[in-house]
C-alpha positions as CSV (number, residue, x, y, z in Angstrom):
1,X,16.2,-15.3,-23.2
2,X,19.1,-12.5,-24.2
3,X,18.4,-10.0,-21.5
4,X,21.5,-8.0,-22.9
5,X,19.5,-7.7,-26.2
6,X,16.6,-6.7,-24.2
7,X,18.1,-3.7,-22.5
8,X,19.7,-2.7,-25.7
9,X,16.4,-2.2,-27.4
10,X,15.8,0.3,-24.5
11,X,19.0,1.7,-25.5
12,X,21.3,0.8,-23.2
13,X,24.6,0.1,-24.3
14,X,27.0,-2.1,-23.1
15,X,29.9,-0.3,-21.1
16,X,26.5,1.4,-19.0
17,X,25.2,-2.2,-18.9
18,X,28.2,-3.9,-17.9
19,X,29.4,-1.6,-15.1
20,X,25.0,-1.6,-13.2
21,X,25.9,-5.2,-13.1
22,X,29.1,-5.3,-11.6
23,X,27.3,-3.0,-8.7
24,X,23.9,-4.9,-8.2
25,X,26.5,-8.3,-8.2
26,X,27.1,-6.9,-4.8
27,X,23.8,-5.8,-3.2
28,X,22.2,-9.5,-2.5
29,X,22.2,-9.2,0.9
30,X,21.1,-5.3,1.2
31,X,18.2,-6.2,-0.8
32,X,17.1,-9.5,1.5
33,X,17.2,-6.9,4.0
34,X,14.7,-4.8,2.7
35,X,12.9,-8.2,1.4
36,X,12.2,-9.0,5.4
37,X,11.0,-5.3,6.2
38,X,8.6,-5.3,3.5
39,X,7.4,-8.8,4.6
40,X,7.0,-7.8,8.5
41,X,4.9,-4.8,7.1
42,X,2.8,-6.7,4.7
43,X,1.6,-8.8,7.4
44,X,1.1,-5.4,9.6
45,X,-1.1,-4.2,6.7
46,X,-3.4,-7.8,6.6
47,X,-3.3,-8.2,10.1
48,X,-5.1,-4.6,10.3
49,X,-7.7,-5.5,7.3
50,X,-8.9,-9.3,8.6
51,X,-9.2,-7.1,11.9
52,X,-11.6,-5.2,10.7
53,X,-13.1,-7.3,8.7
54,X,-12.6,-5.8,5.1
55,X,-15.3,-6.9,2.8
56,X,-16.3,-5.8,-0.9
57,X,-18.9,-4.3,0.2
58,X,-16.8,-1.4,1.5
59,X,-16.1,-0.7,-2.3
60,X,-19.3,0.4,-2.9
61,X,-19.2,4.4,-3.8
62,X,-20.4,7.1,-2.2
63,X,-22.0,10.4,-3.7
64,X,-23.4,13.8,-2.3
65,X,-22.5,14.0,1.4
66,X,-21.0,11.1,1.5
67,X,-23.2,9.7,4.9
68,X,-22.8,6.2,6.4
69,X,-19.9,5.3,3.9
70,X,-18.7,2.4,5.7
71,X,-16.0,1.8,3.3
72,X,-14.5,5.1,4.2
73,X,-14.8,4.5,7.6
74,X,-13.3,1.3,7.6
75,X,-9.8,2.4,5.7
76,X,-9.7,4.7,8.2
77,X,-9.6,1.9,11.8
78,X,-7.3,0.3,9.0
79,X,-4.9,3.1,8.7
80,X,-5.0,3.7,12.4
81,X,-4.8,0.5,13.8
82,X,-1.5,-0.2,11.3
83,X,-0.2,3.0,12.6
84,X,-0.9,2.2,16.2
85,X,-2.5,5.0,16.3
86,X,-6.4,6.1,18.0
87,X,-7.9,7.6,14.8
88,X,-7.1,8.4,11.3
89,X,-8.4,10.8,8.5
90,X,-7.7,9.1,4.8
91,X,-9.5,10.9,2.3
92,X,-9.1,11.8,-1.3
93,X,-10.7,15.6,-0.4
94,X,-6.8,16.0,1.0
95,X,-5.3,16.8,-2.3
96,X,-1.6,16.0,-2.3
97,X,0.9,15.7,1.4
98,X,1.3,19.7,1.2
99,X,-2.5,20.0,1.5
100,X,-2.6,17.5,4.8
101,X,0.2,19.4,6.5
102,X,-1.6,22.5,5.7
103,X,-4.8,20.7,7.4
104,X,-3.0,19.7,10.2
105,X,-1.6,22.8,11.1
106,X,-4.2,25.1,10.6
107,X,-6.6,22.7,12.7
108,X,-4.6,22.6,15.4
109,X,-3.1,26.1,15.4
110,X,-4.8,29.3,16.9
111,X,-3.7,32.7,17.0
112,X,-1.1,33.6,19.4
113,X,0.8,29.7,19.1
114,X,4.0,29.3,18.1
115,X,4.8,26.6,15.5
116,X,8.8,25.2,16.1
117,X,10.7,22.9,13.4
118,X,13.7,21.9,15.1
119,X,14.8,19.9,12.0
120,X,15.7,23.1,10.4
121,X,13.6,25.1,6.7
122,X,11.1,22.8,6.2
123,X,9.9,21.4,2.2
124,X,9.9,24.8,-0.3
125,X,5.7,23.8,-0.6
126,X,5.1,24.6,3.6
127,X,7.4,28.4,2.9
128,X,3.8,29.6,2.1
129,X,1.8,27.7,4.0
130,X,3.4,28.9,7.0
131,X,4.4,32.5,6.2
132,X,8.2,32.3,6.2
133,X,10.2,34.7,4.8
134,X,8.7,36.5,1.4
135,X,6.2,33.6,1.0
136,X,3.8,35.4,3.3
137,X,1.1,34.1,0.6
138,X,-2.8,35.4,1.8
139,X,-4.3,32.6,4.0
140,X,-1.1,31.5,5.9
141,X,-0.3,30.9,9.6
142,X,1.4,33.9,9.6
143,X,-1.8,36.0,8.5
144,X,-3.7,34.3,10.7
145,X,-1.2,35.4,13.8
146,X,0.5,31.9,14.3
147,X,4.0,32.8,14.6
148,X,6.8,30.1,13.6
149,X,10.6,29.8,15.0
150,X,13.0,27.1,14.2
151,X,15.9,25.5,15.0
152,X,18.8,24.4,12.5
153,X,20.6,20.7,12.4
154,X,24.1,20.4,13.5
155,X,26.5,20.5,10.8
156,X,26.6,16.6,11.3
157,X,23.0,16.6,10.8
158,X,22.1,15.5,14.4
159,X,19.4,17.5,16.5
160,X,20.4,20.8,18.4
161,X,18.9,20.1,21.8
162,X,21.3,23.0,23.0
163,X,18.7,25.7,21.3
164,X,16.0,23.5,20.8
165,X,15.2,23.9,24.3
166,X,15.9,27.8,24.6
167,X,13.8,28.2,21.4
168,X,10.7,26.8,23.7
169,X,9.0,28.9,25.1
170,X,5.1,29.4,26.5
171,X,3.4,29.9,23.8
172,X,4.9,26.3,21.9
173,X,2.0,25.0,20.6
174,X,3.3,22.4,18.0
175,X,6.5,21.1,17.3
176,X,6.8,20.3,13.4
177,X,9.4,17.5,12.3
178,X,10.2,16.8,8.8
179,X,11.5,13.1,8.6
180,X,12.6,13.6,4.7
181,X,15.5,15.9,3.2
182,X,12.9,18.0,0.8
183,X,15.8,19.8,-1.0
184,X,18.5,19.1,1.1
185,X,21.5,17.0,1.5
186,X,20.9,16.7,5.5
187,X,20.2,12.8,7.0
188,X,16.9,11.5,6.8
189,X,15.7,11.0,10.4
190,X,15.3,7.5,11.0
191,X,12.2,6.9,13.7
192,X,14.2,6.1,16.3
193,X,15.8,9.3,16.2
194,X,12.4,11.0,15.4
195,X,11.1,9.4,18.8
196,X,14.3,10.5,21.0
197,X,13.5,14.3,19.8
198,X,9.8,13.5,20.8
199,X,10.8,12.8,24.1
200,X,13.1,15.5,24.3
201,X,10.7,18.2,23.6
202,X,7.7,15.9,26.1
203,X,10.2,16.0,28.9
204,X,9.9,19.9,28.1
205,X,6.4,20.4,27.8
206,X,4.3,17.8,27.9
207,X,1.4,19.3,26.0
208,X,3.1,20.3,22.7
209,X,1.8,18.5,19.5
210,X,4.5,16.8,18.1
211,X,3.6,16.3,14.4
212,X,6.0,14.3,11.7
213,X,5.8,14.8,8.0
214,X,5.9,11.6,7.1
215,X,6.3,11.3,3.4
216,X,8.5,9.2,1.5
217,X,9.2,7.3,4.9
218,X,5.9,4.7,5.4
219,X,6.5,1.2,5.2
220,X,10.6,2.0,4.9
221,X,10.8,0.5,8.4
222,X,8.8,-1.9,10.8
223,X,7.6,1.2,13.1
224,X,6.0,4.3,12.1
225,X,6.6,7.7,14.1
226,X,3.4,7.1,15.8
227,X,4.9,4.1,17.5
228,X,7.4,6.2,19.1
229,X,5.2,9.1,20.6
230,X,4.0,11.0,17.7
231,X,0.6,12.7,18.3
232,X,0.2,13.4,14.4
233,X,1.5,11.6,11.3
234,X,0.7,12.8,7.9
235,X,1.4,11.4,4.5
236,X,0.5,11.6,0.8
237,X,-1.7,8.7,-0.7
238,X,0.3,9.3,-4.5
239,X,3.2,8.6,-2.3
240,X,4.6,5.4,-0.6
241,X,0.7,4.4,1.5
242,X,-1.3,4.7,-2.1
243,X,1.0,1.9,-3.7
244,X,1.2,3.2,-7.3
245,X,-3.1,2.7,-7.3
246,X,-4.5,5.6,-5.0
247,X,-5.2,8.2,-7.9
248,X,-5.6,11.3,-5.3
249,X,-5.6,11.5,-1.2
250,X,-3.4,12.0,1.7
251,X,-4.0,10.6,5.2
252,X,-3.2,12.3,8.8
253,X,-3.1,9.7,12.0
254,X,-2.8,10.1,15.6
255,X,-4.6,11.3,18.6
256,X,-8.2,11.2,18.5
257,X,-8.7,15.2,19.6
258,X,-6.0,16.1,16.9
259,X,-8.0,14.1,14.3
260,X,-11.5,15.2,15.2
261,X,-9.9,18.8,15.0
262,X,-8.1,18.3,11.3
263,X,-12.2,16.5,10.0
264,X,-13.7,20.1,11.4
265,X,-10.8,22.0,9.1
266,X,-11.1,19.8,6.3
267,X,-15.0,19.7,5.8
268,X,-16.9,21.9,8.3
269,X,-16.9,22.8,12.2
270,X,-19.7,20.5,13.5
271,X,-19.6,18.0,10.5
272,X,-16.0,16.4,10.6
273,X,-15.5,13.1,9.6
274,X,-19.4,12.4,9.0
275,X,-18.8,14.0,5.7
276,X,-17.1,13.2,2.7
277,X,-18.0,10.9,-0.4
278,X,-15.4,8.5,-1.6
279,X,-17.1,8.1,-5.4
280,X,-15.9,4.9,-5.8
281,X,-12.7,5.4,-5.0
282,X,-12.1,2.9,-1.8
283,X,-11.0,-0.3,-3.6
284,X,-8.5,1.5,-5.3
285,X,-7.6,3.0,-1.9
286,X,-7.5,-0.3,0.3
287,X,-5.6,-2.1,-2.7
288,X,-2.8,0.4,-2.9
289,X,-2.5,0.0,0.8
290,X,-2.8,-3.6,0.7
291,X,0.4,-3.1,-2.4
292,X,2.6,-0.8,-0.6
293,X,5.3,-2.6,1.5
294,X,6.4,-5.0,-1.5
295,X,6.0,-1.3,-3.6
296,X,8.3,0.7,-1.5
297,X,10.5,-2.2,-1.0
298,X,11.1,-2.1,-4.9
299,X,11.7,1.4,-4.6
300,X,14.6,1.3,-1.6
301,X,16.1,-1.3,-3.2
302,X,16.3,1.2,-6.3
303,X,17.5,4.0,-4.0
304,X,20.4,2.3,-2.9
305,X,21.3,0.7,-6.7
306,X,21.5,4.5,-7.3
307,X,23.5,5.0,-4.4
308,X,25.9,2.5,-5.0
309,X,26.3,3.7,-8.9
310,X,26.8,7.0,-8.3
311,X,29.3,7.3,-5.2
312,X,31.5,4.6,-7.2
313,X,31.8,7.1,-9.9
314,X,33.0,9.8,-7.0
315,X,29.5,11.7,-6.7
316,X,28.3,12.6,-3.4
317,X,25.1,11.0,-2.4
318,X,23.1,11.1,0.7
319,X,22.6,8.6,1.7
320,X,25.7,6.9,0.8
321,X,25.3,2.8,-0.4
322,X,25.9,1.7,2.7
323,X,24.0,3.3,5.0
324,X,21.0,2.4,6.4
325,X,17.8,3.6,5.2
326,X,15.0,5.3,6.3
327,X,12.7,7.0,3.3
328,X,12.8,6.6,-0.1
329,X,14.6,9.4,-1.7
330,X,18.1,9.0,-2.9
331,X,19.9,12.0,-3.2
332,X,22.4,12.6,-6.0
333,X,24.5,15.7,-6.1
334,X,25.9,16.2,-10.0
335,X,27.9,19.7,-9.2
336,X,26.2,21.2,-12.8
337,X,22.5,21.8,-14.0
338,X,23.6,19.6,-17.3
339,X,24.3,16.9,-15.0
340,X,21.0,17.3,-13.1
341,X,19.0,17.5,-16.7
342,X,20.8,14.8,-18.0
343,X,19.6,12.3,-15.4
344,X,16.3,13.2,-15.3
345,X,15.7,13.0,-19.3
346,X,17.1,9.5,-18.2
347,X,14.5,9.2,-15.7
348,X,11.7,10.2,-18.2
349,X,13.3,8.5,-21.0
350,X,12.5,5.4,-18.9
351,X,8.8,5.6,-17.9
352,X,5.8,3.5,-19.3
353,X,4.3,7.0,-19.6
354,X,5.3,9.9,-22.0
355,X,9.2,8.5,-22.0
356,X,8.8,10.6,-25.2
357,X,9.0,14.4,-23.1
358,X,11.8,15.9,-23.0
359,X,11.8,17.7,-19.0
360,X,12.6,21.0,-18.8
361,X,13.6,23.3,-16.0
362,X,10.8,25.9,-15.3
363,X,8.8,27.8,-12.3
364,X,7.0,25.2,-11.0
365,X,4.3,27.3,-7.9
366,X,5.6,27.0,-4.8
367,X,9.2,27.0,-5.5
368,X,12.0,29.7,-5.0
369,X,14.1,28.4,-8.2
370,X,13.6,26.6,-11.6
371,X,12.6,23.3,-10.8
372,X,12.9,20.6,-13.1
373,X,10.9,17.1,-13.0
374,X,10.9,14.1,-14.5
375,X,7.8,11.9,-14.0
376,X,6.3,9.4,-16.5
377,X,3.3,8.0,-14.4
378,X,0.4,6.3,-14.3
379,X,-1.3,8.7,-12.3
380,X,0.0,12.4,-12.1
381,X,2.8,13.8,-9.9
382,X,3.2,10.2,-8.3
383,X,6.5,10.1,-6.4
384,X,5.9,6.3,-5.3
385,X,6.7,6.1,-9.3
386,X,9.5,6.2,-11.1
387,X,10.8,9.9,-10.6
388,X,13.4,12.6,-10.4
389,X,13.4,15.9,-9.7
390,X,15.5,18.6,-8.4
391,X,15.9,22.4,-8.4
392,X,18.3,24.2,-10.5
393,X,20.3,26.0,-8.1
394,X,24.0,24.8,-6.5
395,X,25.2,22.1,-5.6
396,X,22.5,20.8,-8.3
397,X,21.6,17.8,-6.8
398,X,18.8,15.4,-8.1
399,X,16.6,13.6,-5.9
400,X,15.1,10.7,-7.7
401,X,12.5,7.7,-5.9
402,X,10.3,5.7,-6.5
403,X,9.6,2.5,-9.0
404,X,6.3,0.6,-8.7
405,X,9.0,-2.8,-9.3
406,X,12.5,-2.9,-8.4
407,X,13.3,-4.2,-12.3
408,X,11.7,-0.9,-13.2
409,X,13.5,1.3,-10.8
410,X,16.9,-0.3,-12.1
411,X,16.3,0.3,-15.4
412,X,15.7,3.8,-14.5
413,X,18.5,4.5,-13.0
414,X,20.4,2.9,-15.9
415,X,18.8,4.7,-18.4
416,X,19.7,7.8,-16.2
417,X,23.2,7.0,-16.3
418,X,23.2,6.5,-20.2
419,X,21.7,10.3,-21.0
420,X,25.0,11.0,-18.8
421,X,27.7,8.9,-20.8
422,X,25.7,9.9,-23.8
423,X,26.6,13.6,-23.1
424,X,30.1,12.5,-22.1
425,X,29.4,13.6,-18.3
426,X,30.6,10.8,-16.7
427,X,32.9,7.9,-18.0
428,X,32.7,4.2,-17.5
């Protein structure tokens, strides 16, 4: 076995070869780290399936209305009793994580509320949804006379109490807190931190919803948000929960009268949860479940091989390679849109799927700038696979994730590094 001549019929050379070595020499331990995580949460996820008793006949589909589908009903007690949580809505009627924050919200939202984010602009996507600034698009909170304030980070990315608390007011109904960057270079919130700003706002009022965007963070450590006093939790399915199998759904867990609230929004008031056909979906659903901690585990340890590459060739990268982690997304900034198109013609160059496309920068909906993206997948817009994306705007940074196996993810990231040398960007 010559894995040198392996990776140099996928076109790495040697200098880009010899340098990814020298850095993943050094991550052993990091990456038993991650190793113990992952196996703490795959027994969480088994623990909650023998629980409820998981058997193949809750992969039988499900057509029309979708009545007495006991497979669907099951996934559900599994995703809430994994997320600690009273209830759970997983369905693959919620069409990506923008679409189950918009359910969320809207459910749970009535005229006259406020809506706060005290993590500061939440992801470009929720601009419509809510109604801020120009993106008053027909249909959002805004039009529907929900009003929204919110609350920047500190400069060193911790929480403002200071105005968090003056920003309160009587007509708080829901507090809104974005545990990933989106397109930023600010911290991910770790849940610890995401529970101390729960209890902040609690001690406040205790009847404000607290509600985390959870994407790009399930599975990244042994506790979810929900374990530390979240009364909504809300995810994509073709992120890290779906485990590279889920071909469409999003989940939202938490308190029972929040859930029952986002069913009525989702299908009809009155019908709810009873509603809702899986059409055969469900093994695909429970299997990606089952897959996702040793998934995501594959795809920190990739995160922080890009970390570590990166801020040793004096990029800034958030987070840096030795800090700990808390989603998914690594965060590279490149200081020039060739930069940022280089890497991810790297990324695509590197998939099992269309590594013949070249990306290109364009104006993707839902964006204020060219955005460009580079995702060879398996199943569409899948961010728990191999992918890179970033808008093309200063500082031009790149946020790449994802890698259904860690050997995948590194060769990813190497392959990203050689479009860079190749266009003499960077040198080794």
């Amino acid at each position: 076995m010559n894995m040198e001549s392996m990776y140099q019929q996928l076109h790495i050379c040697k200098p880009v070869l010899q340098f990814c070595e020298s850095i993943e020499k050094d991550l052993k331990e990091r990456f038993t780290d991650i190793d113990q995580v992952a196996e703490y949460n795959q027994l969480k996820v088994l623990l909650a399936m023998q629980k409820n008793k998981v058997s193949d006949v809750h992969f039988s589909a499900t057509t029309g209305y979708g009545y007495n589908d006991l497979g669907r009903d099951t996934l559900e007690q599994v995703y809430a009793d994994t997320f600690h949580a009273e209830a759970a809505l997983v369905r693959p009627q919620l069409t990506c994580g923008t679409h189950a924050l918009t359910v969320a919200l809207a459910a749970n939202l009535r005229p006259g509320d406020e809506l706060l984010s005290p993590v500061g602009k939440p992801y470009d996507t929720l601009e419509g949804v809510i109604g801020i600034g120009e993106n008053d698009t027909p249909g959002s909170l805004k039009e529907y006379g929900v009003t929204y304030r919110q609350v920047d980070l500190l400069p060193n990315g911790t929480f403002d109490y200071e105005n968090i608390r003056k920003a309160m007011n009587e007509h708080t109904k829901m507090v809104t807190i974005q545990r990933s960057k989106g397109y930023q270079t600010r911290p991910t919130l770790s849940v610890s931190k995401i529970g101390e700003l729960i209890h902040f706002v609690k001690e406040i009022n205790p009847n404000v919803i607290c509600m985390v965007d959870n994407c790009y963070g399930e599975f990244v450590e042994t506790i979810e948000p929900t374990d530390v006093g979240a009364d909504l939790c809300v995810g994509s399915l073709i992120k890290n929960p779906g485990g590279g199998l889920a071909p469409i759904g999003g989940y939202i867990v938490g308190k029972e009268e929040y859930i029952n609230q986002c069913a009525y929004r989702l299908t009809a008031p009155g019908l709810g949860k009873e509603v809702g056909a899986t059409l055969g979906l469900n093994q695909q659903l429970f299997q990606g479940f089952f897959m996702a901690p040793q998934v995501v585990s594959g795809a920190l340890k990739g995160a922080i091989f890009a970390a570590n590459i990166y801020e040793k060739l004096g990029f800034a990268v958030v987070p840096n390679g030795k800090e700990s982690r808390h989603d998914i997304i690594q965060a590279v900034t490149l200081g020039t849109p060739e930069g940022v198109i280089a890497f991810c013609e790297g990324i695509q160059a590197a998939a099992p799927v269309d590594s013949y496309v070249t990306p290109e920068p364009w104006a993707m909906p839902g964006y204020h700038s060219d955005v460009i993206m580079a995702a060879g997948a398996f199943v569409q817009g899948s961010s728990i696979e191999l992918s890179a994306d970033g808008p093309i705007e200063p500082p031009y940074a790149v946020y790449f994730q994802g890698g259904l196996t860690w050997y995948h993810a590194k060769y990813g990231i190497m392959m990203s590094l050689e479009k860079l040398y190749e266009k003499q960007l960077i040198n080794l």
